[in-house]
N, C-alpha and C positions, 0 to 999 in steps of 0.2 A: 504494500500500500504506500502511496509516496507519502511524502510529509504532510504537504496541505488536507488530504483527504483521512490519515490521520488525526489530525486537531478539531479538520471536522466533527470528526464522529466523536469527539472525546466531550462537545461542546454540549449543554444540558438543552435540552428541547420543548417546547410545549409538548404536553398531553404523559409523558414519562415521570413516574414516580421517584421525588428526589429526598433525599435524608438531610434535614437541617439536624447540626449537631452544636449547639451553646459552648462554645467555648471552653468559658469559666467553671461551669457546671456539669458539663456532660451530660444535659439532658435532648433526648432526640426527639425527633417531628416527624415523622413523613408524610407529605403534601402530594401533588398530583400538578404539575405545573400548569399554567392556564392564563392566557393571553388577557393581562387587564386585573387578575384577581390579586389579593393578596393575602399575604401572611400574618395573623394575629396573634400574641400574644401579651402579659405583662409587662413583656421584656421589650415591648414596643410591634412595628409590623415594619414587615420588607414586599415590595412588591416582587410577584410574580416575573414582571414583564424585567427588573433588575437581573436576575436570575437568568431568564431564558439568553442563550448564548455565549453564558459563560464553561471555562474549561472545567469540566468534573475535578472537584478538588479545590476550587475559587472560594477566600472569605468574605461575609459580605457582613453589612450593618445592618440592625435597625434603624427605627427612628430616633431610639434611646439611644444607641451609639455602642447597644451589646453585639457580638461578632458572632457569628454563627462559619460553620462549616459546612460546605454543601456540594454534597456527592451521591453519586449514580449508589442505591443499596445496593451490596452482597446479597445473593438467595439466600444467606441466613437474616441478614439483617432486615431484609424485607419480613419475611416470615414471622418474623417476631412484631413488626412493628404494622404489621397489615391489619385493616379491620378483619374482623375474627366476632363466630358465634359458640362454634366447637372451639376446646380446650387444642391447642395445637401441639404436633409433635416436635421436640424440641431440636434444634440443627444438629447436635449431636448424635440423637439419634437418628435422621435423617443420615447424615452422613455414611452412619454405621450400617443404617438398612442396604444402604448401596453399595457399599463396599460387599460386605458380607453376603449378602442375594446374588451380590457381578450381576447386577443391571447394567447393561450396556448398548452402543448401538443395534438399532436392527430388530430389537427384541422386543415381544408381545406382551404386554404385560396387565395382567387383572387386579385392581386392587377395589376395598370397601374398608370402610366411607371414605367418602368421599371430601366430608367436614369442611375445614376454612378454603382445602386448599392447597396446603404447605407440602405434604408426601406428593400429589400429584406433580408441581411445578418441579420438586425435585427429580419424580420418575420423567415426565417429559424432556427434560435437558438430557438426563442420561441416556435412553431413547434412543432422541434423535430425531430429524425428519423421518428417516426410514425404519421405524420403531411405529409402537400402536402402546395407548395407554387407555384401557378399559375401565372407569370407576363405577361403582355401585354406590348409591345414596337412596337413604326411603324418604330424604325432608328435602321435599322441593327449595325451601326457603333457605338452607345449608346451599343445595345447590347451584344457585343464581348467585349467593354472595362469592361461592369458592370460583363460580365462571368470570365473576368481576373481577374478586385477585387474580387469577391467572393471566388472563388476558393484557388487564393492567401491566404485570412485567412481561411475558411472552409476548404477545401480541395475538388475535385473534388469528388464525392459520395454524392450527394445530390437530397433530394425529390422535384426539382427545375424542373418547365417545363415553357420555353421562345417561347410564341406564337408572332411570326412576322406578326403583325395583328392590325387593330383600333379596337378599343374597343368597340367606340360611334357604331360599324355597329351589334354588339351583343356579349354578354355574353354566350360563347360556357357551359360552367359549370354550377349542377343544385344543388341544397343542399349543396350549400357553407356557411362554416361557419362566415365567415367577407370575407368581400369586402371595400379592403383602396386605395381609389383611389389621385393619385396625378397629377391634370390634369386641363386645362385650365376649363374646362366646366364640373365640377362634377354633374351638374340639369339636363343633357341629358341623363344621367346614370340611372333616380331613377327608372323608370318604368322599362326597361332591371333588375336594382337592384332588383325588388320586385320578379320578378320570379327567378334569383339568387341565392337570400338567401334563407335558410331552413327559419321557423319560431322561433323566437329568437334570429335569428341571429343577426350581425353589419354590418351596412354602415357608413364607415369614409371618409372625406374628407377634404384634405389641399390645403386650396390653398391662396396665398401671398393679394389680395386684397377684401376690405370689399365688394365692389358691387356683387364678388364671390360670399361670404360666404353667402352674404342676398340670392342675387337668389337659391343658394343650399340648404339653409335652407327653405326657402319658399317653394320651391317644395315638399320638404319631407313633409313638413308642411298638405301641401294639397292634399298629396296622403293616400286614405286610409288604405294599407300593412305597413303605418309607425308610430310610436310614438314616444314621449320621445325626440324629437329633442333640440338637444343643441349644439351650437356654443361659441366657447372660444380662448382664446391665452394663452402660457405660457412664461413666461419671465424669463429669467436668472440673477442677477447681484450679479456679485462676489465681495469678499474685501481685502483689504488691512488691513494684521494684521504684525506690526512689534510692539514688543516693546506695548509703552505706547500709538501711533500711531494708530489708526481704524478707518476705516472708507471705503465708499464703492469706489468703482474703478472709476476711469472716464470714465473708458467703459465698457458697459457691452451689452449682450447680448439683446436685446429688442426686437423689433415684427420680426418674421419671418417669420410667417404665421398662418392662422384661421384654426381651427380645427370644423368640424363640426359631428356629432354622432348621430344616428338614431337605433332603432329597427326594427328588420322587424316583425309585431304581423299579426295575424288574420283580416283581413279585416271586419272594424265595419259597422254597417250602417248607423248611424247619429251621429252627433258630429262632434269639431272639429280633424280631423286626426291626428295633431300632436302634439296638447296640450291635457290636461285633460279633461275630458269628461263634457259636457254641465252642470250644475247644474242645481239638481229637483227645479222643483216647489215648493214653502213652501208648506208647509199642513198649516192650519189653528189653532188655539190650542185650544186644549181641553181642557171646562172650570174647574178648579181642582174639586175634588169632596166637598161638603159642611160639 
């Protein structure tokens, strides 16, 4: 890309959702730019029309003369800072679903619910154009608001299909590559799961308490189309570095929910289904030769 068309793109836009971040305070904003409107707060107002054109990463003023910082979100900082009616799933875990599931180009992917939003725009990016991302939502009014985040950072042209549907009644899709389910009852899922998934595929699922996680893990446990079953948390905690000063936060991010991960293999005949396969019998040893 040459330089000039560079800076262009770097430049903040009407209609692009931007992060004002306070200075002094570090308190964030996210606004939606828009030719004419502006920015209110305590702290005074900055007009919109100030904004549009400047380079991602420009400081600008209030009225009051407080300095804001104003740049293009991160998919996590959006996420966090989007209107929201469902509790959303935190970037950490986000991140970790991806990693762990290898969502990547190309790939078909089933998830429910559907909620703010936030897992969808993650699984779309990962995706790809040449990817499909299937969500299931039973609340219309979830779904129109999670359509307006998405959009808002993506843009409308997306391989995005929103079936207004329960999920638990069946899995319309066949040769799905991962299935990330975020939902009260993920172990009513696993059998619908197994014909789902291609072979090889991934079954994820999050959900906020352990009794969950055991029952969902258990089932996978004991169905024969699964292996490899493993349950985990990821934990966030950040630090404080000034100076001669380190040390860690007094807040930090800690359980937000159980991630649980499965294969979907070839249905074996004996053995346990979701651990390692039964160990042989010893053989006896043969005496060395003399």
């Amino acid at each position: 890309m040459a330089g000039g068309d560079a800076e262009a793109g770097a430049r903040l836009r009407a209609g692009e959702p931007v992060l004002l971040i306070e200075e002094r305070r570090g308190k964030r904003h996210l606004i939606t730019l828009r030719a004419g409107s502006a920015y209110h707060s305590d702290r005074g107002f900055v007009g919109h029309d100030a904004l549009i054109g400047l380079l991602d990463g420009s400081t600008v003023q209030t009225s009051l003369g407080v300095r804001y910082l104003a740049l293009r979100p991160t998919l996590a900082e959006y996420v966090l800072e989007m209107p929201r009616g469902a509790q959303v799933i935190y970037p950490k875990d986000l991140a970790t679903i991806c990693h762990f599931a290898d969502v990547g180009p190309g790939h078909t992917v089933v998830e429910a619910g559907l909620g703010s939003g936030g897992l969808t725009m993650t699984l779309l990016r990962a995706v790809g154009p040449t990817g499909r991302v299937v969500s299931y939502e039973t609340r219309e009014e979830f779904a129109r608001r999670a359509r307006r985040n998405i959009e808002a950072r993506l843009g409308p042209d997306l391989p995005l299909t929103v079936r207004l549907q329960d999920i638990y009644e069946g899995v319309e899709e066949t040769e799905v590559d991962r299935l990330i389910l975020d939902l009260p009852e993920p172990w009513r899922l696993v059998e619908p799961a197994a014909t789902a998934l291609r072979s090889g595929g991934v079954f994820c699922a999050y959900v906020p308490t352990l009794p969950q996680s055991h029952k969902t893990h258990e089932a996978l446990g004991a169905h024969p189309a699964f292996a490899l079953v493993d349950t985990f948390e990821t934990l966030l905690r950040p630090w404080n570095i000034a100076g001669l000063s380190v040390r860690p936060a007094h807040r930090m991010v800690a359980h937000t929910g159980f991630l649980t991960f499965a294969r979907r293999v070839q249905p074996r005949r004996s053995g346990a289904a979701g651990g390692p396969p039964a160990e042989e019998e010893a053989k006896p040893e043969e005496p060395e030769p003399a």
